[in-house]
C-alpha positions in Angstrom: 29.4 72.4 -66.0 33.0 72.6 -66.0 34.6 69.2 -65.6 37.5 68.9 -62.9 40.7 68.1 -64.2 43.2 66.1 -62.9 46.8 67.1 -62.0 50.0 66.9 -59.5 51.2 69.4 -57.1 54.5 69.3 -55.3 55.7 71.5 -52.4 59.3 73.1 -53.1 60.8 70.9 -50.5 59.7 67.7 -52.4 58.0 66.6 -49.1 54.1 66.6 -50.3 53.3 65.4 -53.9 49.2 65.2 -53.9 47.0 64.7 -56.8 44.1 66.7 -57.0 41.2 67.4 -59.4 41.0 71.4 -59.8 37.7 72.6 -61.4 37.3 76.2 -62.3 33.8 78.3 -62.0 31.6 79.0 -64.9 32.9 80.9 -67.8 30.7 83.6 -67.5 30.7 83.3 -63.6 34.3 85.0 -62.6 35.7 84.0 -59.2 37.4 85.4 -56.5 36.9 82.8 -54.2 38.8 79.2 -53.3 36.9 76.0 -52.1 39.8 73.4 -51.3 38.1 70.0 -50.2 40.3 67.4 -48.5 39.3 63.6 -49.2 39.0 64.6 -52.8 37.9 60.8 -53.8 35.0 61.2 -51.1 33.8 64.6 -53.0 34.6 63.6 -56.2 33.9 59.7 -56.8 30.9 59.6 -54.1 29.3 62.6 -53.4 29.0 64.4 -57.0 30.2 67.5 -55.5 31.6 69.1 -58.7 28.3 68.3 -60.6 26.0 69.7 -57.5 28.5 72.5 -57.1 28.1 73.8 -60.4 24.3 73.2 -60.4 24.3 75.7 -57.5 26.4 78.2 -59.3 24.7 78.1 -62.7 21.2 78.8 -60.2 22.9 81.4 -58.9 22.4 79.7 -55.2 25.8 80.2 -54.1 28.9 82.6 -55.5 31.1 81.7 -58.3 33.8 79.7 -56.6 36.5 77.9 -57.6 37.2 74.1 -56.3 40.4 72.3 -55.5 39.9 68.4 -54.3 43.1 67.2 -53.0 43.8 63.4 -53.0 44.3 61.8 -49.1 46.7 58.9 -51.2 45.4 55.8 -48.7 44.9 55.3 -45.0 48.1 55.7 -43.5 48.5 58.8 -45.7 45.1 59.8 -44.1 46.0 59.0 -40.7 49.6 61.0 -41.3 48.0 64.3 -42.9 44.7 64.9 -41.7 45.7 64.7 -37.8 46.5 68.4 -37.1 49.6 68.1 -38.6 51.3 71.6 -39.7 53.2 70.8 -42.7 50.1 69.2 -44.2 48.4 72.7 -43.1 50.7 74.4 -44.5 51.3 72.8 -47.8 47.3 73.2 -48.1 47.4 76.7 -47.3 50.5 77.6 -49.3 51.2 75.3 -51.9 47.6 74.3 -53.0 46.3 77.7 -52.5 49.6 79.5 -54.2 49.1 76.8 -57.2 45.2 77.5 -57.7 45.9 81.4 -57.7 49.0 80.8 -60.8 46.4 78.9 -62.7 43.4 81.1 -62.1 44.6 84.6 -61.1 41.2 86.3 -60.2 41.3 84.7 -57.4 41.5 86.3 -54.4 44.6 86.2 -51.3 42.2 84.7 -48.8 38.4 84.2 -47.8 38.2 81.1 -49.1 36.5 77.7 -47.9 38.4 74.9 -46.6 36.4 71.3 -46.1 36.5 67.9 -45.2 34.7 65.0 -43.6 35.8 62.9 -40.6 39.4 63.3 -40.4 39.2 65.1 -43.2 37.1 67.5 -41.2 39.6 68.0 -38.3 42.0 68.6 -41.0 40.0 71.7 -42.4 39.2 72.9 -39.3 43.0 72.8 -38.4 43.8 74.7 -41.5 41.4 77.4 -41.0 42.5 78.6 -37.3 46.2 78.5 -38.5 45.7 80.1 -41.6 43.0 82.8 -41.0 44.2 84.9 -43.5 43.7 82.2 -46.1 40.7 80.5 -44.9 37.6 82.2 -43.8 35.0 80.1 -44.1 35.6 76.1 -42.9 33.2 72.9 -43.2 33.6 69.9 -41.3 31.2 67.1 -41.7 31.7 64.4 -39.0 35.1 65.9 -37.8 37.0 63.8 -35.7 37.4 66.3 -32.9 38.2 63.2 -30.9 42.0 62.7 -32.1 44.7 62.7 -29.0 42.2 63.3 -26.5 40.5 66.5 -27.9 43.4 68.1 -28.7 42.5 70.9 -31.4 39.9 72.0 -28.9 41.9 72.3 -25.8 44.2 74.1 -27.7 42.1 76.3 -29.5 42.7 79.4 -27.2 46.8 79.0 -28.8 45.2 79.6 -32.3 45.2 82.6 -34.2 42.3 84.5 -33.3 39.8 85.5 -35.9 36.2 85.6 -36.7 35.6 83.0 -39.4 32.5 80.9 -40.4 31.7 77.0 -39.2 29.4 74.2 -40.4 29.8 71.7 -38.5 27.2 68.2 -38.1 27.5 65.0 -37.0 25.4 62.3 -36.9 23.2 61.3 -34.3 24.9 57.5 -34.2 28.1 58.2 -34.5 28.5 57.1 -31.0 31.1 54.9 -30.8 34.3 55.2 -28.5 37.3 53.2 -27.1 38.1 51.8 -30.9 41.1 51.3 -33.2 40.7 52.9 -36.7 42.8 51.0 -39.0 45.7 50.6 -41.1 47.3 52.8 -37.9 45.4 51.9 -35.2 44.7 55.3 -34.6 42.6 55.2 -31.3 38.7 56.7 -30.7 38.4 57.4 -26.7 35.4 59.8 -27.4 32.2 59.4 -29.7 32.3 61.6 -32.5 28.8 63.7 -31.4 30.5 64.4 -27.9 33.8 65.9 -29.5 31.7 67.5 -32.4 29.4 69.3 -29.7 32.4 70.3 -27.5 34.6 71.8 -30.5 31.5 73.5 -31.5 31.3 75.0 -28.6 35.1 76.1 -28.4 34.9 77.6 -31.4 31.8 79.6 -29.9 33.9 80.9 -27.2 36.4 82.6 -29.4 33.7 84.2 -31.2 34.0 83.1 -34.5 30.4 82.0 -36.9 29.1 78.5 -35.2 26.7 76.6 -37.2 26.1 73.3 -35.1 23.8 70.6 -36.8 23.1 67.2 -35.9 21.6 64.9 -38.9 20.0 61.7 -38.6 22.1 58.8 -39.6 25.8 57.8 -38.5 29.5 58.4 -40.0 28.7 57.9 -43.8 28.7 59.9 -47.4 25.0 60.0 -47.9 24.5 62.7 -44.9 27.3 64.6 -45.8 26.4 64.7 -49.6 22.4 65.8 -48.4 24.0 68.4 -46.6 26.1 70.2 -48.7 24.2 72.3 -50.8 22.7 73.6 -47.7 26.3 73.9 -46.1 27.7 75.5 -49.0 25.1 78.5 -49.2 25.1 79.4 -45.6 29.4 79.4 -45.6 29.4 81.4 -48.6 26.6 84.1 -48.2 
């Protein structure tokens, strides 16, 4: 397996300096295709995704793909980034992408998968309907659909419109509301399974690829790292 390696990325403006941990598909496994995980530390440091990743290539269970996990810094850099925001989008879909393709020029202009969990999953999901052209294929594990009131799925219909893929679970505990997430105090009005189920269905309605799932257990890694093999050969097939 190909061990991720560690380095810095900067947007030309100076604005975004991430680190990330890029990791490129098996030698003898060539590939055209991008998997950029936000929360890198979550993928990386708890859920052995690069180890289970390349298990699943080497099987020949999913396509050769490529993985870039970028770094969310701390908290208030999480709370700051991964809230719909359009420069983060941006620098994701430009800089990170535009990087990975220098580095490892087989790769492909767009297609590729986008992912997160929590707000790391609103984050990807954000990405993927701005940057359709990029981003084909989006999974969001316990997205918190709930920021400002719903907002990415009230405004949905304002989105680029394309037909792209979507995994996206929650679990069946995460059903807490009218709570302050620290450092920010950014504020929870909804339970995650009732924004989950209505962005699902949003998505639905502009007739992109809808895979819904609800797991047993509440807003933790050991779901989302069950999940992900299963996650990864449905988006990528």
């Amino acid at each position: 397996m190909n061990t991720p390696q560690e380095h810095l990325i900067s947007d030309a403006s100076g604005a975004y300096s991430r680190k990330v941990w890029l990791m490129a598909a098996p030698e003898k496994l060539p590939a055209t295709r991008l998997g950029v995980f936000l929360d890198g530390e979550y993928y990386v440091n708890h859920m052995n995704a690069p180890g289970m990743i390349g298990s699943l290539q080497q099987g020949e269970m999913i396509l050769p793909m490529a993985c870039v996990f970028v770094s969310h810094v701390d908290g208030a850099a999480r709370h700051r980034d991964l809230t719909c925001n359009p420069e983060y989008a941006a620098f994701i879909a430009r800089d990170v992408v535009g990087w990975a393709r220098r580095r490892l020029p087989e790769l492909a202009k767009g297609g590729h998968l986008i992912a997160g969990p929590s707000l790391g999953g609103l984050a990807s999901a954000f990405t993927a309907v701005q940057y359709p052209q990029v981003f084909a294929r989006c999974l969001s594990q316990s997205g918190s659909f709930w920021w400002k009131e719903e907002w990415l799925a009230k405004h949905l219909h304002q989105m680029p419109h394309a037909q792209s893929k979507f995994w996206l679970s929650v679990g069946d505990r995460e059903t807490a509301f009218g709570v302050s997430h620290p450092p920010t105090g950014l504020r929870q009005e909804v339970t995650q399974i009732a924004a989950c189920e209505r962005f699902a269905k949003a998505l639905a309605t502009q007739n992109h690829r809808v895979l819904y799932r609800v797991f047993e257990g509440g807003h933790e890694l050991s779901p989302w790292k069950d999940e992900l093999p299963n996650a990864l050969q449905w988006l990528l097939s």
